[in-house]
N, C-alpha and C positions, 0 to 999 in steps of 0.2 A: 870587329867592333860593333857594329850593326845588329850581328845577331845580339849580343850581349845587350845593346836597347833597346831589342824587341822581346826580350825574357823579362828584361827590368822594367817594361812598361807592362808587361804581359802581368806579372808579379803585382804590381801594383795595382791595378784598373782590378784584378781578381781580389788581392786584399782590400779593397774599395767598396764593391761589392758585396762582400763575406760580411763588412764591419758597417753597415750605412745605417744602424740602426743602432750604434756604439758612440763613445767619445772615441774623436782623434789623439791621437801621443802624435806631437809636433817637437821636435828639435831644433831650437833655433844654433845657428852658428855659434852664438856667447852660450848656450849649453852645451853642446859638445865642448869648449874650447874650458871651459870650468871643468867638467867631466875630464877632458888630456890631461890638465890640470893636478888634478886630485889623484889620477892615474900613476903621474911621475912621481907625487911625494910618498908613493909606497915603497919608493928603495928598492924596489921589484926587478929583474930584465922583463918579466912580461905582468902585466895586470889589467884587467877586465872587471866591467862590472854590468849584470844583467840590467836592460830599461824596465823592458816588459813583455809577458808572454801571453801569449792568443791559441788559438784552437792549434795551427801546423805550422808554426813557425815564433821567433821571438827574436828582439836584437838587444845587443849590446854594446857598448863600448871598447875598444881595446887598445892598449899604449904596447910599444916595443922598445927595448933599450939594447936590446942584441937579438942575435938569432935564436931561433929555437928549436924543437924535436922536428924531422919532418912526422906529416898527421893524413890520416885515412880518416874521415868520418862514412861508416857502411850504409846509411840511413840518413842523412841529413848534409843539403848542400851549403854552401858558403856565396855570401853577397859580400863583397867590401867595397867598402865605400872611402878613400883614402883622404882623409881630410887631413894632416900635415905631414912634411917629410917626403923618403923617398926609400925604396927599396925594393930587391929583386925575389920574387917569387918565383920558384921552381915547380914544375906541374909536370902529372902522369911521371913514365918510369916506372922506378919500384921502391919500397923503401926498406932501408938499410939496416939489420938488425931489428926488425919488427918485432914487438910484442905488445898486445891488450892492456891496456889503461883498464878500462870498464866498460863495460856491452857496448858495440858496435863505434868503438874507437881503439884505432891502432896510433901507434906511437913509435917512431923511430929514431935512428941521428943522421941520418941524410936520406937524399933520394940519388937512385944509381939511375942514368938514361931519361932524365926528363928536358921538358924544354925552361929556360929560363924565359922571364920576360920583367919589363920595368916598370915597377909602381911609380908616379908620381901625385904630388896632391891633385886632390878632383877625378882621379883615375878610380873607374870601377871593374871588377871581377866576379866573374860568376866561376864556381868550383860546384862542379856537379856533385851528387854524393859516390864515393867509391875511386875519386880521383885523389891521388900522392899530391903532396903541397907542402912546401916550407919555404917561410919567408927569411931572407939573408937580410940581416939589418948592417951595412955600411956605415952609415952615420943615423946617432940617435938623436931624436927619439922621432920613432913611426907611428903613427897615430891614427887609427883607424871606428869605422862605423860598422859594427856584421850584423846583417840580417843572415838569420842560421834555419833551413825551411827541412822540416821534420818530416816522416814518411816518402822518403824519396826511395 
């Protein structure tokens, strides 16, 4: 857990740096929870919606109402930031009937051999790029914050 708040600070104080000559994008609590919000009345099992994008990375939004594909990104890692709910994310392994969505994203329907572990709210995750991942939603809805970092 440590290393993961030495990446997330590391992440940050470099995004800080990169942007010090920019406006800040701040999210207060009552915007994300408007954003889960507007997420759920899509009828959707999963719905996202992009904040904003910068030179090697961008974040968005994303609500969970079930499970979904497990996902390979080749080139770009994964930050979540779990702001309501709870659910178990599967990591590494392999994934199950793989095939290509579009450039440098695989898509599956499970991962065979990985390790499980437990989201809960306020819980963060780093997903390097190239690592198996699929979130098990238990009870919905999961509600989540990704910073997604490009050229990895």
């Amino acid at each position: 857990m440590k290393i993961v708040g030495c990446i997330l600070t590391l992440f940050v104080t470099a995004t800080a740096l990169m942007a010090a000559d920019r406006d800040v994008d701040i999210y207060t609590v009552k915007d994300l929870q408007v954003l889960s919000q507007a997420l759920a009345k899509t009828g959707k099992p999963f719905a996202s919606r992009d904040l904003a994008r910068y030179t090697n990375h961008y974040t968005m939004m994303a609500m969970r109402e079930s499970t979904g594909s497990s996902e390979v990104h080749e080139h770009e890692a994964d930050v979540f930031v779990v702001e309501s709910g709870s659910a178990t994310i599967v990591t590494g392994g392999k994934v199950v009937n793989p095939h290509t969505q579009k450039e440098g994203e695989i898509r599956g329907t499970s991962i065979s051999g990985g390790q499980r572990h437990r989201l809960e709210t306020g819980d963060i995750i780093h997903i390097p790029a190239g690592v198996p991942h699929q979130l098990l939603i238990e009870k919905a809805p999961f509600d989540y914050f990704v910073i997604k970092v490009a050229g990895q």
